[in-house]
N, CA, C and O atoms as CSV, one atom per row, in Angstrom:
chain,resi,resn,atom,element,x,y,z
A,1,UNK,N,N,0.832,-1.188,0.000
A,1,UNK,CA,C,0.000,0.000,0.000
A,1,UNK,C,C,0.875,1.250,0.000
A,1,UNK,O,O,1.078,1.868,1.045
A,2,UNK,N,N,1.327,1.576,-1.025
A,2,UNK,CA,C,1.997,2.996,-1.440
A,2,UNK,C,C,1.203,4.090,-1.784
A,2,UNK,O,O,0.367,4.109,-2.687
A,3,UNK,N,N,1.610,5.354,-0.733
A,3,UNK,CA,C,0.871,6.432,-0.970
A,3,UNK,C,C,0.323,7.038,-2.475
A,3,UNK,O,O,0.834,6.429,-3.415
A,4,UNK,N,N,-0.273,7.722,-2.728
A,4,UNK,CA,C,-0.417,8.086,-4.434
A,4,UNK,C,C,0.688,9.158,-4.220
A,4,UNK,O,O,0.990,9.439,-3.060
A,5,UNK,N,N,1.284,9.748,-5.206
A,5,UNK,CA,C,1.779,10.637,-5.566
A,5,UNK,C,C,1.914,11.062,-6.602
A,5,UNK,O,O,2.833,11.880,-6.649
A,6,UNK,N,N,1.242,10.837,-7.822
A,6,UNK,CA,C,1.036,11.122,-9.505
A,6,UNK,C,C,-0.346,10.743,-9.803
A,6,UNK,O,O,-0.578,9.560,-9.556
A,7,UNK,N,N,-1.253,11.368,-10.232
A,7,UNK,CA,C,-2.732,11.483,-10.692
A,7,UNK,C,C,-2.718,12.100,-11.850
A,7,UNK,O,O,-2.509,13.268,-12.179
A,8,UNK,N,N,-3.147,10.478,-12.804
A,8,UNK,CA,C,-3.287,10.818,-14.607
A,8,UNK,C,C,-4.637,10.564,-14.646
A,8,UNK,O,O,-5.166,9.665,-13.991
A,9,UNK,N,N,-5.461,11.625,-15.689
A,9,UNK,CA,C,-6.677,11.828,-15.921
A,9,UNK,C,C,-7.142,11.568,-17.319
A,9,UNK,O,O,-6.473,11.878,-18.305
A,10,UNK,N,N,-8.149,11.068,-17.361
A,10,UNK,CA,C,-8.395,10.675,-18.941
A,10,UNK,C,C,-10.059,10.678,-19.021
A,10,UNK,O,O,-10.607,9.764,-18.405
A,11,UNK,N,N,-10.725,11.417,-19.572
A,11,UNK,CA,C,-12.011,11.607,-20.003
A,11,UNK,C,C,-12.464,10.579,-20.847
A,11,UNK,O,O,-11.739,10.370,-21.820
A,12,UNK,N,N,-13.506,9.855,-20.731
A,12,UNK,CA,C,-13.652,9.236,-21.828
A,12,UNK,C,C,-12.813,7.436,-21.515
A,12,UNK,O,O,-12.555,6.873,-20.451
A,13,UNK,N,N,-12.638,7.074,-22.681
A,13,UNK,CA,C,-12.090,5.643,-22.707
A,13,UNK,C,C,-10.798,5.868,-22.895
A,13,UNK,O,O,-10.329,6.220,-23.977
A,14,UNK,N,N,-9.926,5.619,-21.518
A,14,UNK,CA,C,-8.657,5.859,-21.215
A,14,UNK,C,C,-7.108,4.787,-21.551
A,14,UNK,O,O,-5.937,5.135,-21.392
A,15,UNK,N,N,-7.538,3.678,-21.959
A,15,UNK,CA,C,-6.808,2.735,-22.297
A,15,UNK,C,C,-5.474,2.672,-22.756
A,15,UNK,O,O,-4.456,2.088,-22.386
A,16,UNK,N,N,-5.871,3.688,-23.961
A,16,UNK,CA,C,-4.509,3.994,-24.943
A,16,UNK,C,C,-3.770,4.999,-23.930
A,16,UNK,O,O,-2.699,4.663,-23.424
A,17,UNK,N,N,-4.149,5.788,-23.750
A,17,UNK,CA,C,-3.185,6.881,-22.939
A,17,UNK,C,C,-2.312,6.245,-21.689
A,17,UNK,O,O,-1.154,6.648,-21.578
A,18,UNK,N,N,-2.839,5.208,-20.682
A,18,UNK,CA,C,-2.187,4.671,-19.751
A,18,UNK,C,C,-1.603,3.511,-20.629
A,18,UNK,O,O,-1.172,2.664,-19.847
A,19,UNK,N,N,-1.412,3.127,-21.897
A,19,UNK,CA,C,-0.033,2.343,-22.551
A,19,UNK,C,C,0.874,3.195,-23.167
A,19,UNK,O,O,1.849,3.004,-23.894
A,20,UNK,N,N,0.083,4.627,-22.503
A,20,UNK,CA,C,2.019,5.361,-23.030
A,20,UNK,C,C,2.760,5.332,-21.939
A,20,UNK,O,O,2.344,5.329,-20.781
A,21,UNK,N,N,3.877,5.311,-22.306
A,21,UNK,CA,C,5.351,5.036,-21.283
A,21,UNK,C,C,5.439,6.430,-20.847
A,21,UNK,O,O,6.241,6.557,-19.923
A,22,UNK,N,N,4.991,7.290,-21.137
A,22,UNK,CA,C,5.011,8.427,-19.876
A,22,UNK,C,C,4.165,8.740,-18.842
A,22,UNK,O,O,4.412,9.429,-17.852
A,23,UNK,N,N,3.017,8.110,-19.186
A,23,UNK,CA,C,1.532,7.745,-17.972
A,23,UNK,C,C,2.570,6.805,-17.305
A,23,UNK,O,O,3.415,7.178,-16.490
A,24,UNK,N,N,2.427,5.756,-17.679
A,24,UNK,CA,C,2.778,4.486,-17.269
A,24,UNK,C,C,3.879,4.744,-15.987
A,24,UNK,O,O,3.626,4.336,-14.853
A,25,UNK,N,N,4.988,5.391,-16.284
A,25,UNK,CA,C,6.287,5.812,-15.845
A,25,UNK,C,C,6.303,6.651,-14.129
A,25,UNK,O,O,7.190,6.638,-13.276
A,26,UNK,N,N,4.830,7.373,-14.120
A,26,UNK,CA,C,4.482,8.490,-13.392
A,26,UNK,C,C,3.538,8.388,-12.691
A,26,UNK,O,O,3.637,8.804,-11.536
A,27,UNK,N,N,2.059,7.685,-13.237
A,27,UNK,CA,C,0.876,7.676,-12.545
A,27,UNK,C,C,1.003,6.804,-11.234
A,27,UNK,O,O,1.003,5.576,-11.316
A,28,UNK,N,N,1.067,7.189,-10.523
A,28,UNK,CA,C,0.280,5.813,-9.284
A,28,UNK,C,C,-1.012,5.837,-9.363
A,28,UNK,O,O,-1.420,4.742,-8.977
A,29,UNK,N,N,-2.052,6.655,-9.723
A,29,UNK,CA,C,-3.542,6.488,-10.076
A,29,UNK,C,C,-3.992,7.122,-11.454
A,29,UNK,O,O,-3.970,8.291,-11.840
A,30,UNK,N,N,-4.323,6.190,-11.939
A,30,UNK,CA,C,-5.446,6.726,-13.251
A,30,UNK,C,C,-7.024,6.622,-13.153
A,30,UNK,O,O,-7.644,5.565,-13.270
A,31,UNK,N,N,-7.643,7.990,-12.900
A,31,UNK,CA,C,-8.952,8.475,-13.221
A,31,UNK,C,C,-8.926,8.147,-14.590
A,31,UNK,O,O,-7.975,8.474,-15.299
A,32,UNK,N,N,-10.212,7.325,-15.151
A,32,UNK,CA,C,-10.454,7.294,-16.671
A,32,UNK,C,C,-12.332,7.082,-16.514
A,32,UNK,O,O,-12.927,6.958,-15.444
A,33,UNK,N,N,-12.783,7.089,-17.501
A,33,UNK,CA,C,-14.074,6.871,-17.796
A,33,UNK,C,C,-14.678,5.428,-17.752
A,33,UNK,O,O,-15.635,4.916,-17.170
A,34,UNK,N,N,-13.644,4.960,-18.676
A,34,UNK,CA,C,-13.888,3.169,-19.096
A,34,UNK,C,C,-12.460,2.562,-19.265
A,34,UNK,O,O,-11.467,3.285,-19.343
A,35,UNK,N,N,-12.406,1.244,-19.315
A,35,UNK,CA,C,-11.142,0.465,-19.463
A,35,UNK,C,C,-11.726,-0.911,-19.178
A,35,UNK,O,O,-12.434,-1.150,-18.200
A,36,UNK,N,N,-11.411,-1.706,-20.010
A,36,UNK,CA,C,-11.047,-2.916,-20.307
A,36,UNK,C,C,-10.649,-4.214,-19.038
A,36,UNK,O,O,-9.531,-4.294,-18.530
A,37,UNK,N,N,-11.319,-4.754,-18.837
A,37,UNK,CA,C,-11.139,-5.521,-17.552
A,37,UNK,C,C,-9.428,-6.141,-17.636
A,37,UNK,O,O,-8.842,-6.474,-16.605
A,38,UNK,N,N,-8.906,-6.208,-18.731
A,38,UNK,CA,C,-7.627,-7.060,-19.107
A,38,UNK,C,C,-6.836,-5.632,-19.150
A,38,UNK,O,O,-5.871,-5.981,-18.470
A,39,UNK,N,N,-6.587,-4.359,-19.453
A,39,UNK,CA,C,-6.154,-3.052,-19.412
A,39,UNK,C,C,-6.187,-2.786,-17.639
A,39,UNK,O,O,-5.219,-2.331,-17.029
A,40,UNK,N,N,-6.979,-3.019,-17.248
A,40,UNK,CA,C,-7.129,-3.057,-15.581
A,40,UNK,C,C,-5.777,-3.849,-14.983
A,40,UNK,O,O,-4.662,-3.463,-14.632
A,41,UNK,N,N,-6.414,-5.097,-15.043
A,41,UNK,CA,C,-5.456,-5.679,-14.739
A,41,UNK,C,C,-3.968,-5.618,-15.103
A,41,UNK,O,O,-3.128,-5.978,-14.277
A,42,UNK,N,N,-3.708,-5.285,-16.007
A,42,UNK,CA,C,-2.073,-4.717,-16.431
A,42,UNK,C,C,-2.005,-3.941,-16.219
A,42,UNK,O,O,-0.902,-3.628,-16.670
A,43,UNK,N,N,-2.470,-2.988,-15.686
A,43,UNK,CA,C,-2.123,-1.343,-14.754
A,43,UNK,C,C,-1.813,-1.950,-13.632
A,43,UNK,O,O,-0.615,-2.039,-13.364
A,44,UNK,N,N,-2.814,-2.519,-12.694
A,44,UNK,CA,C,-2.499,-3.042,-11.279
A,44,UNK,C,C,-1.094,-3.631,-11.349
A,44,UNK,O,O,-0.230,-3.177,-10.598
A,45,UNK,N,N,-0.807,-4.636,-12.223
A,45,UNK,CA,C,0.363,-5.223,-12.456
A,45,UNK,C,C,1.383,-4.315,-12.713
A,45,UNK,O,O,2.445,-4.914,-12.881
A,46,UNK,N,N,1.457,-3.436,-12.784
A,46,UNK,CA,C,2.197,-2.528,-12.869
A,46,UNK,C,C,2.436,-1.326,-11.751
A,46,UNK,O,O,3.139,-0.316,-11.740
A,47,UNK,N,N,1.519,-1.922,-10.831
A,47,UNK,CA,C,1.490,-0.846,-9.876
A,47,UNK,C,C,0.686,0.529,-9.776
A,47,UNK,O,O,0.816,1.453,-8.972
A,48,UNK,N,N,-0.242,0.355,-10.921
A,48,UNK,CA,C,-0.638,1.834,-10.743
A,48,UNK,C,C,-2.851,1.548,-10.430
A,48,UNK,O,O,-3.827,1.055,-10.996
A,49,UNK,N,N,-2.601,2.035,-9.597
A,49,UNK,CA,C,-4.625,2.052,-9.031
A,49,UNK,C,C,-5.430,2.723,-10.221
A,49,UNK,O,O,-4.953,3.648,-10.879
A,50,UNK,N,N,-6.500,2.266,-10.411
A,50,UNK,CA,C,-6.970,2.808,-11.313
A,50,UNK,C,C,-9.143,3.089,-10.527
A,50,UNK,O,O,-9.763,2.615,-9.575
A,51,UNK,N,N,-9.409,3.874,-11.417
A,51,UNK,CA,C,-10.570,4.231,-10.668
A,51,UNK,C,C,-11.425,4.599,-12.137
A,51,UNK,O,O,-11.172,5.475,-12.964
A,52,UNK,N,N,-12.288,3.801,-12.124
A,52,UNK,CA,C,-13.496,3.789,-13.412
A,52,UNK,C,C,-14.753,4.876,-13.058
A,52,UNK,O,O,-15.781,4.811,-12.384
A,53,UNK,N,N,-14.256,5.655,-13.682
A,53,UNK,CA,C,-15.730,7.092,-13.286
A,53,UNK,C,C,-16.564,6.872,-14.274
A,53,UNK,O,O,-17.560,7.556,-14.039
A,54,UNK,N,N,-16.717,6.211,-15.386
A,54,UNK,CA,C,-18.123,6.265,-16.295
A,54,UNK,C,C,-17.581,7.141,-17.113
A,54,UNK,O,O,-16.969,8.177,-16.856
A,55,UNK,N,N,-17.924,6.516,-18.393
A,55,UNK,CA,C,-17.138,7.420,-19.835
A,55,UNK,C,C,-18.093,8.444,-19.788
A,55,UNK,O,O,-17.611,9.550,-19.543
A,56,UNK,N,N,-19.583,8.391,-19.989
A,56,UNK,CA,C,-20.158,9.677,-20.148
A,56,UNK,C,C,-20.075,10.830,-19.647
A,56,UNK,O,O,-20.209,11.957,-20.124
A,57,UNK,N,N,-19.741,10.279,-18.203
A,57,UNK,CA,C,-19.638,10.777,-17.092
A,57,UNK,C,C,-18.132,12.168,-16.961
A,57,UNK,O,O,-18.083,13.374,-16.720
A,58,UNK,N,N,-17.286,11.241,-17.236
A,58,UNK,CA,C,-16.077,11.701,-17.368
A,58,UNK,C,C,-16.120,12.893,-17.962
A,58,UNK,O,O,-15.705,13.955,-17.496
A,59,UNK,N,N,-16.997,12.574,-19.749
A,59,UNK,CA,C,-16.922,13.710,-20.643
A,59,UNK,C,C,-17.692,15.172,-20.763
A,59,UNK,O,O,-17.487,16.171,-21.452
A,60,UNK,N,N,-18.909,14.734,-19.528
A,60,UNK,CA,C,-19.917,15.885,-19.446
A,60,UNK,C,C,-18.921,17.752,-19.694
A,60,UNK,O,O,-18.804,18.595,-20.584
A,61,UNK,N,N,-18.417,17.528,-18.208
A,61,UNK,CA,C,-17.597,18.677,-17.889
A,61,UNK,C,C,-16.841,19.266,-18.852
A,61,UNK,O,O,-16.870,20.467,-19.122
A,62,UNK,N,N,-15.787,17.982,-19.670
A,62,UNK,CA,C,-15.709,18.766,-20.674
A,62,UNK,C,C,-16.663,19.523,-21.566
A,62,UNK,O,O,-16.461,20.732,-21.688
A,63,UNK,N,N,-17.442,19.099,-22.057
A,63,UNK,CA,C,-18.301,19.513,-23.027
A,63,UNK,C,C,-19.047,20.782,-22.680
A,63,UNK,O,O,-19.583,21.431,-23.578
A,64,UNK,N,N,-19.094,21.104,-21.610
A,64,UNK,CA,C,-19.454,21.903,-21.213
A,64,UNK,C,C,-19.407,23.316,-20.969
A,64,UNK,O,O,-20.078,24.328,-21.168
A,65,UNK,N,N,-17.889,22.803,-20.245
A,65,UNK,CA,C,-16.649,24.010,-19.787
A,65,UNK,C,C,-16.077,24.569,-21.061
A,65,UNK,O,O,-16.299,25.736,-21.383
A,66,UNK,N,N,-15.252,23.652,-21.884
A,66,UNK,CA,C,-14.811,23.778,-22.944
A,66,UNK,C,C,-15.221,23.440,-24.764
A,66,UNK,O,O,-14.892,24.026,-25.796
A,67,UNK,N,N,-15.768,22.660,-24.592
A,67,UNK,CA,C,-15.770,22.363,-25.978
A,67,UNK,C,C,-16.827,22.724,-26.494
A,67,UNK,O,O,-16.726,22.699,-27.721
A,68,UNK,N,N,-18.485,23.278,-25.900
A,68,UNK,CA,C,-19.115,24.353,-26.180
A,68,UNK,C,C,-18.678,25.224,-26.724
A,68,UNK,O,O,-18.712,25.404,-27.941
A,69,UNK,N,N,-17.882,26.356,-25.388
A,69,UNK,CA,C,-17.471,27.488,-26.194
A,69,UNK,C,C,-16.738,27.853,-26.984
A,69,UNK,O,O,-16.797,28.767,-27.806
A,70,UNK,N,N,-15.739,26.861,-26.663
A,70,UNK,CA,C,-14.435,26.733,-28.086
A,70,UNK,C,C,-15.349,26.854,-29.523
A,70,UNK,O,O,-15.170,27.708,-30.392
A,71,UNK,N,N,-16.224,25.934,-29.539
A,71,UNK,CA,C,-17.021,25.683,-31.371
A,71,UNK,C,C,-17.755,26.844,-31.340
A,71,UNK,O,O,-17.623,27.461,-32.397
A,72,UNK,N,N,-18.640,27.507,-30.368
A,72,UNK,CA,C,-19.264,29.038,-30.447
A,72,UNK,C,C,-18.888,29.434,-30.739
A,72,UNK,O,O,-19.516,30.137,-31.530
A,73,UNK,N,N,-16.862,29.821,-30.675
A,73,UNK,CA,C,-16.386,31.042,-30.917
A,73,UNK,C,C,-15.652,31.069,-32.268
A,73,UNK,O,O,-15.507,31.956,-33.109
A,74,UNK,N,N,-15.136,29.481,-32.167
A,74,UNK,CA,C,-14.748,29.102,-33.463
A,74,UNK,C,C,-15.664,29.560,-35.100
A,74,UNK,O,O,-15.397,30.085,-36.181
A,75,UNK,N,N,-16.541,29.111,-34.571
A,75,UNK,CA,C,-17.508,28.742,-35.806
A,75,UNK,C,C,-18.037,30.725,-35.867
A,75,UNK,O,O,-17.759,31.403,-36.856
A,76,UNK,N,N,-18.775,31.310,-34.652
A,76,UNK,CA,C,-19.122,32.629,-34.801
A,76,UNK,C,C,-18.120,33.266,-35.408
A,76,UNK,O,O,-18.485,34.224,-36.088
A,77,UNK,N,N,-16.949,33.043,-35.384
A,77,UNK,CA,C,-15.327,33.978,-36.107
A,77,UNK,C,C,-15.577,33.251,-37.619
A,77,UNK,O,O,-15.802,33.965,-38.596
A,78,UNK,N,N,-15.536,32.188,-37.702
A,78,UNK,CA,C,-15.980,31.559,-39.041
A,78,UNK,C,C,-16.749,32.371,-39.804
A,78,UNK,O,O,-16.288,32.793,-40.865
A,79,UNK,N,N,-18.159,32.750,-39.351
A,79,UNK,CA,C,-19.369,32.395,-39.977
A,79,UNK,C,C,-19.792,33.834,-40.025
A,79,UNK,O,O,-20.781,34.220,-40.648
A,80,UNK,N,N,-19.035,34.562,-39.373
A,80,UNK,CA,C,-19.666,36.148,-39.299
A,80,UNK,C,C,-19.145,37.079,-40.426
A,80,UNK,O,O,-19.693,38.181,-40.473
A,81,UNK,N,N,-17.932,36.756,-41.571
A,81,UNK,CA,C,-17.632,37.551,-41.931
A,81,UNK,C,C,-17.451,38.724,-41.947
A,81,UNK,O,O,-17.906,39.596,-42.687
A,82,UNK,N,N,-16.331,38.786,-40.577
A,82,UNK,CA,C,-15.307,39.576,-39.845
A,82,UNK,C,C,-16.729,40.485,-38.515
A,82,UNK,O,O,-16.414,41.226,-37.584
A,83,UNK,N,N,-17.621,40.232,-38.751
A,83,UNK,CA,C,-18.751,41.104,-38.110
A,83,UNK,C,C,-19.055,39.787,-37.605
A,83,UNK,O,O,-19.588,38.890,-38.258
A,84,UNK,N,N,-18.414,39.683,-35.535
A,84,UNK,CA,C,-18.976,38.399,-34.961
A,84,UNK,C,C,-20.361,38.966,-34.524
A,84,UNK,O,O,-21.070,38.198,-33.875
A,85,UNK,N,N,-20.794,40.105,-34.775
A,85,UNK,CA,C,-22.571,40.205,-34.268
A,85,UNK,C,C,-23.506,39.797,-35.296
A,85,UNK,O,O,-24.679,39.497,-35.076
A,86,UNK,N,N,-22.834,39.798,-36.643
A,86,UNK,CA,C,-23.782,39.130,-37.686
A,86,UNK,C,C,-23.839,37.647,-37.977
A,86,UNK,O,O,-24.511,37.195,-38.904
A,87,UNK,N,N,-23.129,36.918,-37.174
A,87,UNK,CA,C,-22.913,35.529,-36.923
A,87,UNK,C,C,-24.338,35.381,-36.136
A,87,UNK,O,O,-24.792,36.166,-35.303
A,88,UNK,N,N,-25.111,33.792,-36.764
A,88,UNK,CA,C,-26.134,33.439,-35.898
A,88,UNK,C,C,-25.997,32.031,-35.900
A,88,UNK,O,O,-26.944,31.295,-36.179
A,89,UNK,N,N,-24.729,31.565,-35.568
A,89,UNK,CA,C,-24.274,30.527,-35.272
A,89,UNK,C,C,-24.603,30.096,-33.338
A,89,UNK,O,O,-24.377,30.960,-32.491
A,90,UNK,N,N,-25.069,28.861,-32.985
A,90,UNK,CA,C,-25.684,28.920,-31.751
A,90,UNK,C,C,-25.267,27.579,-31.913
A,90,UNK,O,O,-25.542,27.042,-32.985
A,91,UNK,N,N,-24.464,26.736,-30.784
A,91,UNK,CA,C,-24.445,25.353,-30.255
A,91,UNK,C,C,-24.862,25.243,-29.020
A,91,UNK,O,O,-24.565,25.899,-28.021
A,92,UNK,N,N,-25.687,24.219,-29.190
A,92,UNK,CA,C,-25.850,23.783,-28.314
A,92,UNK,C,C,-25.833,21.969,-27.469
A,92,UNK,O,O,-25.865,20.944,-28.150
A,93,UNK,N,N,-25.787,21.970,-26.226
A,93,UNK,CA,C,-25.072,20.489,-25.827
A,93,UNK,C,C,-26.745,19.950,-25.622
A,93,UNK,O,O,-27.689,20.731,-25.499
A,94,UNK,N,N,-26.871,18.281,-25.617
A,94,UNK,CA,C,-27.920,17.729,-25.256
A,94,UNK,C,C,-28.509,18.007,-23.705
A,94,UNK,O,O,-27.773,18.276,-22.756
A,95,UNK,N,N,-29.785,17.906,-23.633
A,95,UNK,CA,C,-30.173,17.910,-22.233
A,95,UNK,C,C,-30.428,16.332,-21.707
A,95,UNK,O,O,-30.243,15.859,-20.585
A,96,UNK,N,N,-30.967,15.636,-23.047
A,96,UNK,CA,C,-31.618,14.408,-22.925
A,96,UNK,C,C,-30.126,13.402,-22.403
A,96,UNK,O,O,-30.281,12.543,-21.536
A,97,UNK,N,N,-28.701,13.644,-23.053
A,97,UNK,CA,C,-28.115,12.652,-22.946
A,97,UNK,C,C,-27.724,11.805,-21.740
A,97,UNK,O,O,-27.090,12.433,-20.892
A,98,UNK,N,N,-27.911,10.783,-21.526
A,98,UNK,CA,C,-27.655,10.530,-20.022
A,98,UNK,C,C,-26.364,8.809,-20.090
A,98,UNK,O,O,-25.801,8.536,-21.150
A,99,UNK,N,N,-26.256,8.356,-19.429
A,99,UNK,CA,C,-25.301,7.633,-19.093
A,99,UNK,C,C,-26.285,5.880,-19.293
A,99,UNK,O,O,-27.055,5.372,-18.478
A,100,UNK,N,N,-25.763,5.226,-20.966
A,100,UNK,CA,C,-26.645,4.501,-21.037
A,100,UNK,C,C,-26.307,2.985,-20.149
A,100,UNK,O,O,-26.931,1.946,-20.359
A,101,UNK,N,N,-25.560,3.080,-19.470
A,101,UNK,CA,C,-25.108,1.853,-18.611
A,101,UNK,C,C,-26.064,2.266,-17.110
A,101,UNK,O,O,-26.354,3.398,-16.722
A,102,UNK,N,N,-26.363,1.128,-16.555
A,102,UNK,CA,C,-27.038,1.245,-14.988
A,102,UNK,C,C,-25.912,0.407,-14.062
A,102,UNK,O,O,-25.424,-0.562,-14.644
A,103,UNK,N,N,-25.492,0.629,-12.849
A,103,UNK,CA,C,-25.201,-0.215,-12.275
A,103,UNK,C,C,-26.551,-0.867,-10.693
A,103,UNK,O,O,-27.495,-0.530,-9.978
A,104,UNK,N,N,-25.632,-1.929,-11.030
A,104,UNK,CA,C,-26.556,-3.072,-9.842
A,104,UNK,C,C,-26.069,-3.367,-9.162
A,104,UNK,O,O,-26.568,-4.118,-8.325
């Protein structure tokens, strides 16, 4: 039982990122969304804890915080021809989407 001292984060389905040799090298815990019961187990084997938050779950915040307004501003600079008040470019995120796994 070794203290944590490195926390790698991964939104979403984290798999590939904890088989890079610089996660790998550093993390004692990986936050991820989803992973692979056999990806699990070769982290542990490796020493590093891992903690399954739910892929949807993971990605809300982003989408929210960032990747909303990033495409608003993106696309309004796009779409306004140089006049961002004549842009009527509007994104918006789902309300309905929810997390299609249940646990039991």
């Amino acid at each position: 039982d070794e203290p944590i001292r490195t926390v790698a984060v991964c939104a979403g389905s984290g798999s590939s990122i904890l088989n890079s040799k610089t996660i790998a090298q550093v993390a004692d815990l990986f936050v991820t969304g989803e992973m692979s019961h056999h990806d699990r187990l070769d982290a542990v084997s490796r020493g590093i804890s891992v903690i399954i938050a739910g892929h949807s779950n993971t990605e809300r915040g982003f989408l929210v915080t960032r990747l909303v307004p990033e495409l608003q501003e993106i696309l309004t600079s796009e779409c306004s021809s140089g006049d961002p008040a004549s842009s009527s470019v509007q994104v918006f995120m789902s309300k309905v989407d929810s997390e299609p796994g249940i646990i039991v």
